[in-house]
C-alpha positions as CSV (number, residue, x, y, z in Angstrom):
1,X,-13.7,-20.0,18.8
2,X,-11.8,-17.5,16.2
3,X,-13.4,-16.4,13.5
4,X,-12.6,-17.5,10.1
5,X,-11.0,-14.0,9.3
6,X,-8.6,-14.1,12.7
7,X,-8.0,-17.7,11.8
8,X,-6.8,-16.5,8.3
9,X,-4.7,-13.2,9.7
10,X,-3.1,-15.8,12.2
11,X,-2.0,-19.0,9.8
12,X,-0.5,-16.2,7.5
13,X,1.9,-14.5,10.0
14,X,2.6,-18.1,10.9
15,X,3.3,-18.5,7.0
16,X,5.6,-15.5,7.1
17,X,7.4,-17.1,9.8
18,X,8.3,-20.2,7.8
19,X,5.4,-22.7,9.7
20,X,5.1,-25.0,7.0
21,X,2.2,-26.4,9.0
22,X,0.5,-23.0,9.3
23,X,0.6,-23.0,5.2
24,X,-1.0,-26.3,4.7
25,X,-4.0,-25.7,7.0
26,X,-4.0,-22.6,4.8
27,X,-4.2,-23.8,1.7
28,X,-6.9,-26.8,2.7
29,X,-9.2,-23.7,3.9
30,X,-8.7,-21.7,0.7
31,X,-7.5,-24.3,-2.5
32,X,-11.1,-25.4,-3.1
33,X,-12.9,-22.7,-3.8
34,X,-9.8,-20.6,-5.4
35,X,-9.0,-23.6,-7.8
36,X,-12.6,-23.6,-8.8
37,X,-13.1,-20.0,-9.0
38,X,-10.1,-20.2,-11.5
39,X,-11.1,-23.2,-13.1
40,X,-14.1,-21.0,-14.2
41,X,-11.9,-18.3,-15.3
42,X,-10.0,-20.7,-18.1
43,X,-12.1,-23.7,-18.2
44,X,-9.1,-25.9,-17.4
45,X,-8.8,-28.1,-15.0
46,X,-5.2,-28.4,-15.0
47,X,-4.1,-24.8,-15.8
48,X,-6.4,-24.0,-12.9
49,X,-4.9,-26.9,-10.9
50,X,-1.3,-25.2,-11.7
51,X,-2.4,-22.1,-10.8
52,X,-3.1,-22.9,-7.5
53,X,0.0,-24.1,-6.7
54,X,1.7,-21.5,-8.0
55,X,-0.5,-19.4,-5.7
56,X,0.2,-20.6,-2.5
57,X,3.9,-20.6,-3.5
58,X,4.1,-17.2,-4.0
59,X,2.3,-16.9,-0.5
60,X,4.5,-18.6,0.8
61,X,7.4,-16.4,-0.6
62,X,5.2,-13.7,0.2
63,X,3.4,-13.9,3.4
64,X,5.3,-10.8,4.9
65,X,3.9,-8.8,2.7
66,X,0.9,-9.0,3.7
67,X,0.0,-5.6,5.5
68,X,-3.3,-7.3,7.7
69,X,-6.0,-5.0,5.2
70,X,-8.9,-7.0,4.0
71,X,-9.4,-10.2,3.4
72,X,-6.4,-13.2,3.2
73,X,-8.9,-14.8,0.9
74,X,-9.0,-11.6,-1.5
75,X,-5.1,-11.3,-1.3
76,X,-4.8,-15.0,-2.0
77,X,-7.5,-14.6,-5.2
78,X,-5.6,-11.2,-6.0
79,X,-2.2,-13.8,-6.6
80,X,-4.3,-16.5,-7.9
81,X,-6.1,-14.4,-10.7
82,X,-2.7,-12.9,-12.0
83,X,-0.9,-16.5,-11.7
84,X,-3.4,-17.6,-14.1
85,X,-2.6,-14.7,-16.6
86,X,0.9,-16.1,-16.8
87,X,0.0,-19.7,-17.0
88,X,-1.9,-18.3,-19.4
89,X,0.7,-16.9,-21.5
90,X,3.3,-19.8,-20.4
91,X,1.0,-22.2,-22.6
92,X,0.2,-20.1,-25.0
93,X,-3.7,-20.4,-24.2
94,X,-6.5,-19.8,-26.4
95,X,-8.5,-16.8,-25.5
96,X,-11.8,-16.7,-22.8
97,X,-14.9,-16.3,-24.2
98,X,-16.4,-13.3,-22.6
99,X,-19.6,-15.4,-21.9
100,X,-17.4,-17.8,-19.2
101,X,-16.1,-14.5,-18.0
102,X,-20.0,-13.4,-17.2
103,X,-21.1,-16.7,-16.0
104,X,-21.8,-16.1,-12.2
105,X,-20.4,-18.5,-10.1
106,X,-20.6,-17.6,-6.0
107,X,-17.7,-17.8,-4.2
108,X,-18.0,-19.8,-0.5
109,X,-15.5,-17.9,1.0
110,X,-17.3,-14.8,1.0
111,X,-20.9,-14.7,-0.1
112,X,-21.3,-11.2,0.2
113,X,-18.5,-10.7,-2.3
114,X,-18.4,-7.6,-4.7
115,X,-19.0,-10.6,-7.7
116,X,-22.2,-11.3,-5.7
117,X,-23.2,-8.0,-5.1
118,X,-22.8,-7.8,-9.2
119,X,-24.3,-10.6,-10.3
120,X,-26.2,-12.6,-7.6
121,X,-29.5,-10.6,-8.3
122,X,-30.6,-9.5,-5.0
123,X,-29.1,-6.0,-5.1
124,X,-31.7,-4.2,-7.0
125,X,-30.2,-1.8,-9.3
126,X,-26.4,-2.7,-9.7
127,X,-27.7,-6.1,-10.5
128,X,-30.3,-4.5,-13.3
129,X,-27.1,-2.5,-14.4
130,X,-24.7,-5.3,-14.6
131,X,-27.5,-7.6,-16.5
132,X,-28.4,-4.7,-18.9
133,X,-24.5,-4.9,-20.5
134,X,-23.6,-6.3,-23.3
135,X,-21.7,-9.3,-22.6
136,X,-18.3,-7.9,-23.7
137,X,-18.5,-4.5,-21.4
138,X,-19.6,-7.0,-18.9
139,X,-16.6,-9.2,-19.0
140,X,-14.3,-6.4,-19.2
141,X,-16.0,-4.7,-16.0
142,X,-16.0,-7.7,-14.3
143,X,-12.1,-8.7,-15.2
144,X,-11.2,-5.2,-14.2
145,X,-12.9,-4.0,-11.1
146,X,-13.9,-7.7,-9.9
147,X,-10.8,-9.4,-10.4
148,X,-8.5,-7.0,-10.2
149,X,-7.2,-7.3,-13.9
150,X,-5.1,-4.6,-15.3
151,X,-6.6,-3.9,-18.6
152,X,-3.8,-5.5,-20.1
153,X,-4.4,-8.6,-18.2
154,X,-7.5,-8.6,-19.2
155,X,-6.8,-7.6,-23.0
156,X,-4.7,-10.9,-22.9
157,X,-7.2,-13.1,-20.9
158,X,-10.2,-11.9,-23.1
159,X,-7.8,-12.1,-26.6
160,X,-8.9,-8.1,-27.5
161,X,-5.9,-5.5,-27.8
162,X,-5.8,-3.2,-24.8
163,X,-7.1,-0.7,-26.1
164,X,-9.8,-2.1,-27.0
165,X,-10.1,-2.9,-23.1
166,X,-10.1,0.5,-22.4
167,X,-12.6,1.7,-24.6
168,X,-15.3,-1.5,-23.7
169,X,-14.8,-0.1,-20.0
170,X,-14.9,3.2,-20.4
171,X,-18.3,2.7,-22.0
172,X,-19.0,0.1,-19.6
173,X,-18.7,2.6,-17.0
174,X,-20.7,5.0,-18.6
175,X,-23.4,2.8,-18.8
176,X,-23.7,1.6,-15.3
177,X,-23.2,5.2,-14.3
178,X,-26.3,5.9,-16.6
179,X,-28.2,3.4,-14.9
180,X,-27.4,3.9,-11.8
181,X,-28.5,7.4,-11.6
């Protein structure tokens, strides 16, 4: 039996190769827990639901360009996080409240995630670190080096001016580093 990350490698190249059979099975291993994930992101159902869609369109415009690094399920949440930016903007969305942004929901498709590792409490010190910031550094850490998030994506999803972004994770960073040494 393959393992789920063979499995993944080999419905994509069927992807890029215009299987739309190989794209279905895909998206029935990987929808559920991306659609939550950005469900928990927006706290809406449908722009989550949207989202999706628009995630496994763009892989399947997009499959080619996947160069086999890492995980599919990290390439697929790297479209899926940035589709949600522009539904986002499409409807004109009300900001996130940071404190969504820092609520720790685990991720079946890979429990040992970085998110876990940040917020799942058994990993000592970076979890202590993580805890110990205040909730907006913590959201604008987690947007950033979680999700991927420019800092402006993440100015628009948190409703702060970039700048403001930039200064919450430089001091973020400082912090952690504090702690962590």
């Amino acid at each position: 039996m393959m393992s789920t990350l063979t499995d993944d490698r080999a419905l994509l190249a069927r992807v890029a190769e215009g299987d739309r059979d190989a794209l279905e099975a895909l998206y029935r291993m990987h929808a559920g827990w991306l659609t939550a994930r950005l469900q928990s992101r927006c706290g809406d159902s449908d722009l989550a639901d949207i989202a999706t869609q628009d995630t496994f369109l763009a892989a399947w415009k997009s499959a080619k360009k996947f160069r086999g690094e890492g995980d599919v399920g990290a390439w697929l949440w790297g479209i899926g996080i940035r589709r949600l930016i522009d539904v986002l903007r499409k409807r004109h969305a009300t900001p996130i409240d940071p404190a969504r942004l820092v609520a720790h929901q685990g991720d079946p498709a890979d429990a040992a995630s970085l998110e876990d590792l940040a917020l799942g409490g058994t990993h000592g010190e970076l979890d202590a670190a993580m805890q110990a910031l205040p909730g907006d550094l913590r959201a604008v850490l987690i947007a950033t080096a979680i999700d991927g998030l420019t800092t402006k994506e993440a100015a628009h999803l948190l409703g702060v001016p970039q700048g403001t972004v930039k200064t919450r994770l430089m001091r973020a960073r400082k912090q952690m580093q504090e702690a962590l040494t």
